[in-house]
N, C-alpha and C positions, 0 to 999 in steps of 0.2 A: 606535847607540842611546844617548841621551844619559837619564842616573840620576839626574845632580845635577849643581847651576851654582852656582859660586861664582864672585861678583865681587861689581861695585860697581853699588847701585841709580842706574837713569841718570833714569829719569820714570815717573812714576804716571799711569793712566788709572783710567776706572771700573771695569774688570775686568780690570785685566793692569798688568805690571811691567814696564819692560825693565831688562834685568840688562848690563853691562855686563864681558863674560868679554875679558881681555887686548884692546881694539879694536874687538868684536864682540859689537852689544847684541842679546840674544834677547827676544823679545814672549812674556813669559810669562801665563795666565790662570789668575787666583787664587780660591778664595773670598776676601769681604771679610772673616775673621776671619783668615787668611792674609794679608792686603795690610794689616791693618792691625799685624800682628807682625812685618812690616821694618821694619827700621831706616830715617831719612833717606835724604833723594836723596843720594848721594856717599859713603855709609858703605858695610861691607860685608855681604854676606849670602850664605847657604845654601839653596838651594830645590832641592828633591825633585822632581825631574821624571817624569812620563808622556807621554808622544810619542801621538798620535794623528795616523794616515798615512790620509787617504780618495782619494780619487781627484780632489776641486777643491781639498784643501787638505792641509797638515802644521800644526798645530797643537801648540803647549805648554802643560802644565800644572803649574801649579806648588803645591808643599806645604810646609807648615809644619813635618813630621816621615812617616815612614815609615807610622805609623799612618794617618795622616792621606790619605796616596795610596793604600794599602791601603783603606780604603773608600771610595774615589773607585770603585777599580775592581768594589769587590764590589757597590755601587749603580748602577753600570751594568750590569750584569748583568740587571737588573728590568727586563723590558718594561714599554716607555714612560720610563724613564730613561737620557735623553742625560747628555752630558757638561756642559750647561748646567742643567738639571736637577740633578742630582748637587751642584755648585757651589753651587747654591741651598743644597739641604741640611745644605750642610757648614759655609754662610753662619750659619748661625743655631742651627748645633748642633755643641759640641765631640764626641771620637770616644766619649767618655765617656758622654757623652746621647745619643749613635744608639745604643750598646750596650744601655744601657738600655732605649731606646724600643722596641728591637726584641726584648728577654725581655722587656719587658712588655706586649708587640703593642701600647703605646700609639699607634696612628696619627695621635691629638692631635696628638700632638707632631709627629710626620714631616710634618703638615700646617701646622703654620708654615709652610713652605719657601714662598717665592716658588713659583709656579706648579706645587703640588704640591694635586689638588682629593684629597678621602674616598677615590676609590676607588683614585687613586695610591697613598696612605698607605696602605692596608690592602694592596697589593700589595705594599709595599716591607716592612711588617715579617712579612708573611705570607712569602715569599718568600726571605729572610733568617733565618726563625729555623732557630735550629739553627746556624748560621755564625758568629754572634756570639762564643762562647768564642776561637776562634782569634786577632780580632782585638783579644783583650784590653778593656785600660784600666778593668774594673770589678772592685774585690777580689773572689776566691771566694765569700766567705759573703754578698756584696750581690746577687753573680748570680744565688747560688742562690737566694735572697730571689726575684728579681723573677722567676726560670723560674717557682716554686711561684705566684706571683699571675699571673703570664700564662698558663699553664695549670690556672686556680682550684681548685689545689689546696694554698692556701697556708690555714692556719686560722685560724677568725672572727678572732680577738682580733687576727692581723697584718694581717689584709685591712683589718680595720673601722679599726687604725689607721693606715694608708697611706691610705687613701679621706679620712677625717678630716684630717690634714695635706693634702690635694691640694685638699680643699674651701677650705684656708685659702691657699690662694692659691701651695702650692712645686708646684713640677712631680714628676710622678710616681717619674720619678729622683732626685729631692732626698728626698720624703717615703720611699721606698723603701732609700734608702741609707741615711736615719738610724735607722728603724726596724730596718734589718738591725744594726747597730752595738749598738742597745739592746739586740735580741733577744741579740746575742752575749755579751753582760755580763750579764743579767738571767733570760734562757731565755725558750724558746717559751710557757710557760705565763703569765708575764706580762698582769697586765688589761690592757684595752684604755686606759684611762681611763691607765693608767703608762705605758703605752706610748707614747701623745698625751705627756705632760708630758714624758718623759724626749726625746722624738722633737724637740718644739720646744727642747729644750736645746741638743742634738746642734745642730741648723739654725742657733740665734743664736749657737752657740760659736765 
């Protein structure tokens, strides 16, 4: 079982690498936020491997870090998510933003994905919640933020200013994270109106 390849990038396709290990270049398949965090053709590089063995093919996949193939495999997991699927989602969203997206069952978001329709996204963060703490990347007190708004139990004054930030155009992660940050300096009681003003400070800082 191959974990991880190091060598030297040989060519780039639309969705895969070959890596060149001592001789012998592997066809590795990337998300595009992954292929675009190698280095040049001839430099060298690190990728995290997951091996899928079916019966017409063996297939590689490749990661930008541990996290990163950790929820490759906890998104396949979700009926109706393949491995190309999966890719998708990991295309247009760091492990940071699936975390998020998934305490804050925002399906919005999982729905960016190349070919990911409503009730995909509502599967994957349906499906997923609860798993998310293990694979990290979001501070404690921003998780605990986004569990209490994804299961609305988060009060008015945080909700109303997470909703207000999202309306102004940051995505739920973004307005969620920086309202946790405020809430942590300023406390829960904090108005909504402080909470909007300190929250866009946090975002353009």
């Amino acid at each position: 079982m191959i974990g991880k390849l190091k060598g030297l990038v040989d060519h780039f396709g639309d969705d895969w690498v070959l890596i060149d290990c001592g001789g012998v270049c592997y066809e590795v398949f990337c998300s595009s936020r992954t292929l675009q965090a190698l280095p040049r053709v001839g430099e060298a590089a690190v990728v995290f491997i997951e091996t899928i063995v079916r019966e017409d093919l063996i297939r590689l996949y490749g990661f930008a870090s541990e996290t990163e193939k950790n929820w490759f495999n906890l998104l396949t997991t979700v009926q109706g998510v393949g491995s190309r699927v999966a890719l998708a989602i990991l295309s247009v969203m760091t492990p940071s933003e699936l975390s998020s997206a998934v305490a804050l069952q925002d399906k919005a978001m999982i729905g960016r994905a190349n070919g990911v329709g409503p009730k995909l996204a509502l599967r994957v963060v349906t499906e997923l919640k609860g798993k998310v703490p293990a694979m990290g990347a979001v501070d404690a007190g921003t998780l605990g933020l986004q569990a209490a708004l994804g299961d609305g139990v988060a009060s008015g004054n945080i909700a109303d200013a997470v909703s207000a930030l999202s309306n102004l155009g940051y995505s739920s992660a973004q307005a969620s994270a920086a309202v946790a940050r405020v809430v942590a300096r300023e406390g829960e009681d904090t108005a909504t109106e402080k909470l909007i003003r300190l929250g866009l400070r946090e975002l353009s800082s």
